[in-house]
C-alpha positions in Angstrom: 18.2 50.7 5.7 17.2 49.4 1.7 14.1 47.6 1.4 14.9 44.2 0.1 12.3 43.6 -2.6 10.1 41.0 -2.5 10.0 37.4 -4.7 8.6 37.5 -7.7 4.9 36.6 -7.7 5.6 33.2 -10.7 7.8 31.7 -7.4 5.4 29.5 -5.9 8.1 27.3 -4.2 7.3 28.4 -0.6 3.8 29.1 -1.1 1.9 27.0 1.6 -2.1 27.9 1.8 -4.3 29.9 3.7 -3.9 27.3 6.7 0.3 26.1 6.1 1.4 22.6 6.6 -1.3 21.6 8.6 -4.2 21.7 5.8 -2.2 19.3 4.2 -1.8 17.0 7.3 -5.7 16.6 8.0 -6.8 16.5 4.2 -4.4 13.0 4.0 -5.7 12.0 7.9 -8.9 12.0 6.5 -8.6 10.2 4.0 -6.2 7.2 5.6 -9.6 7.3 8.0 -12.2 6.8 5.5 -10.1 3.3 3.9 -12.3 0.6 4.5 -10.1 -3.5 4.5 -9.3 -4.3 1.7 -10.4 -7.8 2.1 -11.8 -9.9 4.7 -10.2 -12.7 6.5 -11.2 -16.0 5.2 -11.8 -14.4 2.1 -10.2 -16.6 -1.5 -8.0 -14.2 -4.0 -6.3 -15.5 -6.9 -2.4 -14.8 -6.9 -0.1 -14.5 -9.4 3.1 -15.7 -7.8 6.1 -12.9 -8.5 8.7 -14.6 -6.7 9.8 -17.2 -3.5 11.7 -16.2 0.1 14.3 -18.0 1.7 11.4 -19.9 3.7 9.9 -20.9 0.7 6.9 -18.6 0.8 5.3 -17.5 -2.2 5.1 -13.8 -3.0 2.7 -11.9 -5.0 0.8 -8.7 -5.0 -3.2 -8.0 -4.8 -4.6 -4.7 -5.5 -1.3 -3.6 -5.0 -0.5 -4.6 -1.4 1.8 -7.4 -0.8 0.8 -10.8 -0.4 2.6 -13.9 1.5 1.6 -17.3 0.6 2.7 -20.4 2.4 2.6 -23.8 0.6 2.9 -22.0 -2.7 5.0 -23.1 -5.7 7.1 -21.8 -8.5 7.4 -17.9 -9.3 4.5 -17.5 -12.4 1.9 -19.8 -11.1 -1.2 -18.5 -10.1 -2.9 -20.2 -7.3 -6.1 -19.7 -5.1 -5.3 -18.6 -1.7 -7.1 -18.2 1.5 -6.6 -15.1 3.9 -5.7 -15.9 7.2 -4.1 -12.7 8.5 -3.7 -9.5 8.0 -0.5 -7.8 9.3 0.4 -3.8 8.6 0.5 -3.4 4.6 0.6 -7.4 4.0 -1.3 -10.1 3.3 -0.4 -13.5 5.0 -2.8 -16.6 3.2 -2.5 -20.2 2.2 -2.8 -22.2 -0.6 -6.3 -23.7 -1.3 -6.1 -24.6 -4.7 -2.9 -24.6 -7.9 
């Protein structure tokens, strides 16, 4: 039986580590561990509103994470908002302040 020859050492494609898939897995579970909040409830941002939903809630984003302001007004206003929950990777607050 031929030897097949082997891949060319520049084909990195399927190279995986010393440890495979799972050094991967625990460097990225670490490091979801180590986030502290982002904010604390009760807490006042200031929110650039990006847009409106159907219920009339203002959208915006803060430090990248999506916030949901009831009471809020026209996309492009910025108002000061209060949090008062936080739910998954969103923000839910009211308006304090236009």
């Amino acid at each position: 039986m031929p030897r097949r020859n082997p891949k060319p050492m520049n084909d990195l494609s399927s190279w995986k580590g010393r440890l495979g898939r799972k050094a991967s897995a625990v460097i990225y579970m670490n490091y979801q561990q180590e986030n502290k909040p982002l904010i604390e409830l009760g807490a006042e941002i200031e929110i650039l509103i990006s847009s409106v939903t159907r219920k009339g809630r203002g959208v915006g984003k803060y430090k990248g994470v999506t916030v949901i302001i009831n009471g809020a007004a026209d996309p492009g206003e910025t108002v000061r908002a209060r949090v008062v929950r936080m739910k998954d990777n969103k923000i839910i607050a009211e308006v304090v302040e236009r």
